[in-house]
C-alpha positions as CSV (number, residue, x, y, z in Angstrom):
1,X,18.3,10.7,2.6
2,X,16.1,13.8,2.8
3,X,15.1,13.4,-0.8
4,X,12.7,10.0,0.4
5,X,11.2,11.9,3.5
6,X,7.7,11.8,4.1
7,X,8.3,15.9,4.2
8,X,9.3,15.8,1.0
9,X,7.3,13.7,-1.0
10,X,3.6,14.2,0.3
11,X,1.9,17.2,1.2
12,X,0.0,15.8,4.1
13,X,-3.3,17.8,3.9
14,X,-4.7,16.3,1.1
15,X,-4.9,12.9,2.8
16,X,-8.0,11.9,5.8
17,X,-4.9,10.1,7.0
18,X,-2.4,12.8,7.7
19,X,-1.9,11.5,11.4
20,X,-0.7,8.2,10.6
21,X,2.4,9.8,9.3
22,X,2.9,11.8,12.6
23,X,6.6,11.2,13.7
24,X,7.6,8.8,11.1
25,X,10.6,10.0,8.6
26,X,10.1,7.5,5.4
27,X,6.6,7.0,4.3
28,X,7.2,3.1,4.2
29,X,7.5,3.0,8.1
30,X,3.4,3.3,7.8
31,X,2.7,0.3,5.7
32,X,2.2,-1.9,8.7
33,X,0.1,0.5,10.5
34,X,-2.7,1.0,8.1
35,X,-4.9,-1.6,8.8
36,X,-5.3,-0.7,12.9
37,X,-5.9,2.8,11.7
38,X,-8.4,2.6,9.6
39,X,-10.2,0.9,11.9
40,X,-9.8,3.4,14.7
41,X,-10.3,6.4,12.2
42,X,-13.1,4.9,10.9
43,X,-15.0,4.8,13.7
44,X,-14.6,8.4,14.5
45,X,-16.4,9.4,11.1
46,X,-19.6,11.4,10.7
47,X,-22.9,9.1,10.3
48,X,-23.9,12.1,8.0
49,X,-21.0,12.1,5.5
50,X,-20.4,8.2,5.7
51,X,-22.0,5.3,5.7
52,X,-21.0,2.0,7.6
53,X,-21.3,-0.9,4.9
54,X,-20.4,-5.0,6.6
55,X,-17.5,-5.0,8.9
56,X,-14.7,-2.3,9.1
57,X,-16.0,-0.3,5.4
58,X,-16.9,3.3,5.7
59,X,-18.0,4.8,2.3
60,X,-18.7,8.3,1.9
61,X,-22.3,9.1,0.7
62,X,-20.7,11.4,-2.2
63,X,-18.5,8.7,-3.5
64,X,-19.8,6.7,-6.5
65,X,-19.1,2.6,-6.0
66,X,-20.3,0.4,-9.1
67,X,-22.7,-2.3,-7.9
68,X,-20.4,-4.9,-9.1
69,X,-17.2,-3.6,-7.2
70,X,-15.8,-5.6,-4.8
71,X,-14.6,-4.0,-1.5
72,X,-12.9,-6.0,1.7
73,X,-12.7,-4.0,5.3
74,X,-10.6,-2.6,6.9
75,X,-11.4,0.5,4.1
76,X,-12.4,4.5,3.7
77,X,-13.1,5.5,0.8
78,X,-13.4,9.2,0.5
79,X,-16.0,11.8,-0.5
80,X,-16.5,12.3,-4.3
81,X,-14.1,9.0,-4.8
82,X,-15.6,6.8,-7.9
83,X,-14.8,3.1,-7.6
84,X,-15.6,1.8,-11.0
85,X,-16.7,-1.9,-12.3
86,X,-14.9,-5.1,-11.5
87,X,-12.6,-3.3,-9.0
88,X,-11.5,-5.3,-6.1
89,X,-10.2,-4.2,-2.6
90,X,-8.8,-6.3,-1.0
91,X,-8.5,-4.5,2.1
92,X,-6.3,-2.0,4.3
93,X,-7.0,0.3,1.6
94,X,-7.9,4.3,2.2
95,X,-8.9,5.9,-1.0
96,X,-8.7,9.2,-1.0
97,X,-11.2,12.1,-1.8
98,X,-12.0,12.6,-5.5
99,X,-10.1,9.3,-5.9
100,X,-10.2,7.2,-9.1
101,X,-10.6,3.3,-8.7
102,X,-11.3,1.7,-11.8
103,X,-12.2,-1.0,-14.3
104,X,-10.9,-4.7,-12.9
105,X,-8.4,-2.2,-10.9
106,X,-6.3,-3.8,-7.5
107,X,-5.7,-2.7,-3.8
108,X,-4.2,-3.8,-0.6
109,X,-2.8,-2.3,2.1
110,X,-2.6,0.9,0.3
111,X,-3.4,4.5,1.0
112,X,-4.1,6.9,-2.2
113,X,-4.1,10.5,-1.3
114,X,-7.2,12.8,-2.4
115,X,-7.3,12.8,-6.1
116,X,-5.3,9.9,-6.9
117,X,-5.9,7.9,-10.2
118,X,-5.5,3.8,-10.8
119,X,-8.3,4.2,-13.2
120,X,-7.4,1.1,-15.7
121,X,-6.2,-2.3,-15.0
122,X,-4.0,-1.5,-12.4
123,X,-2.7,-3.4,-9.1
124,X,-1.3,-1.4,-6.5
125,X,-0.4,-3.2,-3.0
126,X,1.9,-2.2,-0.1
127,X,2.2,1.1,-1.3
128,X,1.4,5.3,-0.7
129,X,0.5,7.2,-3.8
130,X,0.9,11.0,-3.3
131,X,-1.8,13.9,-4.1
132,X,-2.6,13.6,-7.5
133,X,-0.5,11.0,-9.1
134,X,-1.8,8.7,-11.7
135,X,-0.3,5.3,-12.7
136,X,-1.4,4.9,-16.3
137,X,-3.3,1.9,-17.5
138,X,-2.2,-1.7,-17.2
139,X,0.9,0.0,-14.8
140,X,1.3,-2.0,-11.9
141,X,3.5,-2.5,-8.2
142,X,5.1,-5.5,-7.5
143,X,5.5,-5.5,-3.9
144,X,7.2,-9.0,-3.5
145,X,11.2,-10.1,-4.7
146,X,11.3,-13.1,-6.9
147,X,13.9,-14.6,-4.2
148,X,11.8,-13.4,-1.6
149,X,14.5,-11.9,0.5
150,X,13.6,-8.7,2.5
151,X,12.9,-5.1,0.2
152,X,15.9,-2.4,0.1
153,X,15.6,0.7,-1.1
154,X,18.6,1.9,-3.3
155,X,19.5,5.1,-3.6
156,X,22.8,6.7,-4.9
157,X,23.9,7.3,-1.6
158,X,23.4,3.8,-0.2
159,X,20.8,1.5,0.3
160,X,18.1,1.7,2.6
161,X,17.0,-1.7,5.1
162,X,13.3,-1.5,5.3
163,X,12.9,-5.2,7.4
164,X,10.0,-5.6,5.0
165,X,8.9,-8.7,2.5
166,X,6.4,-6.6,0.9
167,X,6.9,-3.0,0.2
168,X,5.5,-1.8,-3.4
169,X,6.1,1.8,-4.6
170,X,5.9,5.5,-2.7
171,X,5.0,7.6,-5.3
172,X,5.1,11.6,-4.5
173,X,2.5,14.4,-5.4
174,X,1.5,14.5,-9.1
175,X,3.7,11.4,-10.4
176,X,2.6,10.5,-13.6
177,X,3.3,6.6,-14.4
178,X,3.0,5.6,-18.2
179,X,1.0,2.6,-19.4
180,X,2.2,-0.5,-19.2
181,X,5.0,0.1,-16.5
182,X,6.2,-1.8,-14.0
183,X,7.1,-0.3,-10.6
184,X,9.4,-3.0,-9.1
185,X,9.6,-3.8,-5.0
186,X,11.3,-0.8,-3.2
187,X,10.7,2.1,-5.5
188,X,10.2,5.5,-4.2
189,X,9.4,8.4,-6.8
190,X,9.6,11.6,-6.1
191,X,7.1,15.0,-7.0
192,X,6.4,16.1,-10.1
193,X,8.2,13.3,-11.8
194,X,6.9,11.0,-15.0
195,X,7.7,7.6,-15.9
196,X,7.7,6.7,-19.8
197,X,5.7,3.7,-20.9
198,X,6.8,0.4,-20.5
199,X,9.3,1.2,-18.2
200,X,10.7,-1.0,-15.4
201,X,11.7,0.7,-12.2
202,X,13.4,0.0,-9.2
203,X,15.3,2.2,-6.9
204,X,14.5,6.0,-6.4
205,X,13.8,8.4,-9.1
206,X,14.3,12.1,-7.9
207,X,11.9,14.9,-8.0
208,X,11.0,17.0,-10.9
209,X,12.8,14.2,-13.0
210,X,11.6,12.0,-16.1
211,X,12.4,8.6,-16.1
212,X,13.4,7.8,-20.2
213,X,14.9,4.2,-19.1
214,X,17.4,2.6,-16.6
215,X,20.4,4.9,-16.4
216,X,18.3,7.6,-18.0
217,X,16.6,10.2,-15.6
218,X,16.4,13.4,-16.8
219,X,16.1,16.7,-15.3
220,X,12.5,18.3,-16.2
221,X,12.6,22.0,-17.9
């Protein structure tokens, strides 16, 4: 389905990690590829613009990391990217430029494109978050079924066989994801789309869409 295409969800040039998506069709293919190419990007990066900190951790000398953040190689985080108090990286994380991490904030095996916001409360794992797109606060993926059994995308053409346990949420450029939400294992979201608060989503939600409630996607005007 063209609509859950790397093509068309992400514009690629507003990631540092544009060639891990080289040849592959849906943007979850990458998931178990981020942590060898963090590490092999990471060590191509300018001593001048980044700084090595402990094992496998390149920060950028622009970015802003509170003292009391917490962050776990393999990771990049980006020029001008803040990482705010209490947050806690687990690690396979790339945090793009201009990137917002924030307050007691999640991340693992993730890769947030330039300008990306998880600014309050927020766990994202096992997941690609598009240019732009902001998951409001307390709004969370959950990148693991309850009964454990591998993730499948479903889409109203069919479902989708990833062959993966843990698979979070793609979310396109400029999503917006309201407080409180809950983006269940498997969901893909496409551009320009917003989630109300307090929803619970699973499945896709197309582009240009707003997402009122199961079985209530609307067309945005």
């Amino acid at each position: 389905m063209e609509a859950l295409t790397v093509k068309d969800l992400y514009t690629l040039d507003h990631t540092i990690a544009k060639e891990i998506f080289d040849g592959v069709k849906y943007p979850w293919e990458v998931l178990p590829k981020i942590s060898a190419f963090i590490v092999e990007l990471g060590n191509t990066l300018s001593s001048d613009e980044y700084e090595k900190r402990g094992e496998d951790v390149w920060v950028a000398r622009s970015a802003k990391v509170a003292p009391t953040a917490y962050i776990n190689g393999p990771a990049i985080i980006g020029k001008d990217a803040e990482v705010r108090h209490c947050a806690f990286i687990r690690g396979n994380a790339i945090v793009g430029e201009g990137a917002v991490v924030g307050n007691s904030t999640e991340l693992k095996n993730v890769i947030l494109f330039n300008k990306v916001q998880v600014p309050h409360y927020n766990y994202v794992g096992d997941s690609i978050l598009g240019y732009k797109s902001h998951m409001g606060a307390g709004s969370i993926t959950s990148n693991v079924k309850s009964d454990k059994k591998l993730v499948v995308v479903k889409t109203p053409q069919g479902n989708i066989e990833t062959g993966m346990k843990k698979f979070g949420a793609m979310l396109g450029d400029e999503v917006e994801v309201g407080c409180g939400s809950v983006l269940n294992p498997g969901t893909v979201v496409g551009s320009n789309s917003n989630i109300y608060p307090l929803s619970s989503v699973r499945g896709f939600v197309p582009g240009n869409s707003i997402y009122k409630k199961q079985g209530e996607v609307v067309e945005k005007k």
